[in-house]
N, C-alpha and C positions, 0 to 999 in steps of 0.2 A: 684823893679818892674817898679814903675813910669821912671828911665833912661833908662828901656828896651825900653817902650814905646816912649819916647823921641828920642831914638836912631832907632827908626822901624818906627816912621814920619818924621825923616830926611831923611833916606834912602828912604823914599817915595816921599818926596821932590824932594831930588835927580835924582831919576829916573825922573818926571816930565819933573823938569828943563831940564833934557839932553835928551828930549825928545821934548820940546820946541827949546832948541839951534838947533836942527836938524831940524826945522821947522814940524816934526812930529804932533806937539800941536800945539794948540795956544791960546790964551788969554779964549778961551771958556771954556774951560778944567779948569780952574781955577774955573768956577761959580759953575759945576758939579761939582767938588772937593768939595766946599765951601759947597754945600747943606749935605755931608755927615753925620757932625756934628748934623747938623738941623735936619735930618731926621731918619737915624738911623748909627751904626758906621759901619752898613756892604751894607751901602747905594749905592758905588760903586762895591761892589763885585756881589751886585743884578743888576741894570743897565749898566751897561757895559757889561756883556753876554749877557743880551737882545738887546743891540744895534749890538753888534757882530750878531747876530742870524740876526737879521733886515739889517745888510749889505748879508750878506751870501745868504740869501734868496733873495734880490734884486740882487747880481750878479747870480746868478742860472739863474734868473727868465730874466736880460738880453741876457745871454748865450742865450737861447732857443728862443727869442722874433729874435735873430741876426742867428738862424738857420734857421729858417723858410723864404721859398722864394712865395711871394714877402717880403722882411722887411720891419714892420709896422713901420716907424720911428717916428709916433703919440707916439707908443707905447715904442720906446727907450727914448722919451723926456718925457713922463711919468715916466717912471725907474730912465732916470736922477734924476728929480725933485726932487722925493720918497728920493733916495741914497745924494742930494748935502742936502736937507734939515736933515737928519740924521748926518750927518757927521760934518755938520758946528756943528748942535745946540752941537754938543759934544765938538767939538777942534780941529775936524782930519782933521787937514789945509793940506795935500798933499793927501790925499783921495779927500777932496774936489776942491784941484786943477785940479787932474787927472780929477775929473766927468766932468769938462771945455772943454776937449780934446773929451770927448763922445759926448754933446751937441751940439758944432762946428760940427764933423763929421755927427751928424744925423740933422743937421740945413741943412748941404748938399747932406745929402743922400748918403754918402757913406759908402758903407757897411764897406769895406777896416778899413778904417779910425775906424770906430764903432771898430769894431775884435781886434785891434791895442789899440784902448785905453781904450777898457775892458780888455786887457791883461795886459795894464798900472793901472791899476785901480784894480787889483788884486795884482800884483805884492806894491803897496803902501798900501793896505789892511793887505797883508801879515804881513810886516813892523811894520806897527799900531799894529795890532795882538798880537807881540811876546812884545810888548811896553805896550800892556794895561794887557798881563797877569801877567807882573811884577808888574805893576800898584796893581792889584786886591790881588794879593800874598801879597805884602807888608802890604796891607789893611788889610787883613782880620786878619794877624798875629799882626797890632795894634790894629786892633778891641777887638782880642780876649784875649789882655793884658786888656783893658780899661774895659772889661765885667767881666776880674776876680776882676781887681783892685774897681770896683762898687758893684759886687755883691758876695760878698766876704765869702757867705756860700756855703758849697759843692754840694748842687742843680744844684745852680744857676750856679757855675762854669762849672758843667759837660753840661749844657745845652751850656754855650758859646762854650764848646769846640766841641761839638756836630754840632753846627750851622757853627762853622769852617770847620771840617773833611764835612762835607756837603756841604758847597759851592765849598770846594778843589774837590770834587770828579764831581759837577754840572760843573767844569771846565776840566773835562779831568785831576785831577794831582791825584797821587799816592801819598803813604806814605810809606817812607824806613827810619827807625831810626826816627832822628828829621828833616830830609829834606825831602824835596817835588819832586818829578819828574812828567816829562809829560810823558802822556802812549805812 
């Protein structure tokens, strides 16, 4: 059980790493990562949806701020703010570059520009997205090795596996056999 475990934190490496090479991540992502241990072993499967949810709602919340005429662009360099400071403190270096492209445009006020790199800025969210739900996947199935290998009476086990099938389902993923799909 422990090289199951060993072999589902490389794969988790893994995906990082090449997640990183694609300039996807960056060096931040690693401190996030580091706390999981510290905090609890399903510490990214909880944080990383809430920070998804926190981008998602900030691009919403842009879309609609860039509908309305006149455009408050106080209030687009607000959204910036909100969205570059979420993004960096995580790692999502091309989320956080694209918000550079919003800033610029609403430094000048144009709307054009804004629409254009909210669209860019979606489009690199998307990206990020399908990168952290492999991220949290991979997690939660070491997590839920290391809670049986810890707690090694039938309780306790049925509750790890409980707080897995949970966070899978808090993500949008199904269960077919022993794999996981998204609904």
């Amino acid at each position: 059980m422990a090289a199951n475990r060993e072999a589902l934190n490389q794969q988790l490496q893994q995906i990082v790493d090449s997640l990183k090479e694609q300039d996807i991540l960056d060096h931040h992502f690693e401190v996030v990562h580091s706390l999981k241990e510290a905090n609890s072993p399903f510490f990214l499967a909880e944080i990383l949806p809430l920070f998804c949810q926190d981008v998602q709602t900030t691009l919403r919340d842009l879309s609609r701020t860039l509908e309305k005429e006149p455009v408050n662009y106080y209030d687009v360099e607000e959204l910036y703010f909100k969205l570059r400071g979420c993004t960096s403190s995580i790692g999502a270096r091309r989320v956080a570059l694209a918000c550079l492209k919003l800033y610029q445009a609403a430094g000048n006020k144009n709307k054009d520009g804004c629409v254009l790199a909210l669209d860019g800025l979606r489009h690199e969210y998307k990206i990020l997205r399908r990168g952290l739900d492999k991220i949290i996947e991979e997690n939660c199935k070491s997590s839920i090795l290391k809670c049986i290998q810890v707690r090694r009476t039938v309780g306790r086990v049925a509750e790890c596996l409980i707080a897995y099938i949970l966070e899978m389902k808090n993500l949008g993923l199904v269960f077919s056999g022993s794999l996981v799909f998204r609904k």
